[in-house]
C-alpha angles and dihedrals in degrees: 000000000000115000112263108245117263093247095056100051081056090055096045104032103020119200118242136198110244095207098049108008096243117144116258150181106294084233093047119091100204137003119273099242088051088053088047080052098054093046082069097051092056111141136193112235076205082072106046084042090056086059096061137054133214090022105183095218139077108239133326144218127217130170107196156358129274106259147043122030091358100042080055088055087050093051092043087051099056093043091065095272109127103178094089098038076053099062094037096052086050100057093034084057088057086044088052097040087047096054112021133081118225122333126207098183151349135228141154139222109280138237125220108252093250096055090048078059103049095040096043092223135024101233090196079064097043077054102047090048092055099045086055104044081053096053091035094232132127114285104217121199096163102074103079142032147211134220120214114242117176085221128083126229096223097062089056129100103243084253086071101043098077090051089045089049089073096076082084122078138159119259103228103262115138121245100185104206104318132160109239136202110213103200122187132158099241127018095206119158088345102236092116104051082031086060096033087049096049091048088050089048091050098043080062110271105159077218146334137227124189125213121193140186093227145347127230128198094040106166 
């Protein structure tokens, strides 16, 4: 079968961004005003960390903050649409590459199987696999594990979210001593990359850094 030309597959199949709708390039992720956008929503993860005490890992990367633009890319993403978590894997693995040390692996925080089918696809996971294709290094979904609760975090007051965060746990298998990248889409209050961090500190990681899409609650 001959490939079917470039313009047609724009006509046919057109190209959307995932942050505003607008049509776009078939080989573009998201529109160009709606990058321009999220150039004005850049965050420090200096600033959400000022704001917390006794943090488990080592140092962290963000892009952006928690609204606009960026807040519509999160909610496209979790809805199945992967143009946005593509652009901002892309940029979080430069981020990662810029302000870490080695790296031996990368993994993200899970989701229960039920909620992976329920869901269709687990995002932490598209993230995690892009950062890593990025950085060339192992992408691990073996190392934690969720617990399926039929509540969701975000419908909790922060007081709750530490207690809700132990439905993750690691599943036995030996880091040795590794150096992890904890990926997930919002850092929010913390409980769940504080949990997720300690599990992967007491399965054996030598240290862990976390990498998100975005931060809430910046001050």
């Amino acid at each position: 079968m001959k490939q079917i030309p470039l313009f047609l597959l724009d006509l046919l199949y057109p190209n959307r961004c995932d942050c505003c709708g607008s049509s776009i390039p078939y080989d573009a992720a998201i529109c160009r005003s709606c990058a321009e956008q999220l150039c004005e929503l850049r965050i420090s993860y200096a600033d959400w960390a000022a704001q917390k005490q006794h943090l488990p890992w080592k140092n962290g990367a963000a892009l952006y903050a928690y609204k606009g633009i960026a807040r519509s890319g999160i909610l496209a993403l979790k809805d199945g649409f992967r143009g946005f978590g593509k652009y901002a894997a892309a940029r979080l693995a430069q981020e990662a590459a810029q302000q870490f040390g080695a790296l031996d692996l990368v993994t993200w925080v899970p989701v229960s199987d039920k909620r992976r089918r329920l869901q269709g696809y687990a995002h932490a996971e598209l993230l995690a696999k892009e950062i890593a294709a990025v950085l060339q290094l192992p992408a691990r979904g073996d190392l934690l594990t969720e617990q399926h609760t039929i509540s969701r975090q975000h419908d909790l007051p922060a007081h709750e979210r530490e207690q809700y965060a132990h439905r993750f746990s690691q599943t036995g298998i030996p880091l040795q001593g590794q150096t992890v990248l904890l990926v997930d889409d919002i850092l929010t209050t913390g409980s769940t990359m504080k949990r997720c961090t300690s599990e992967l500190l007491a399965a054996g990681a030598g240290s862990v850094y976390i990498a998100v899409v975005c931060c809430a609650g910046i001050h």
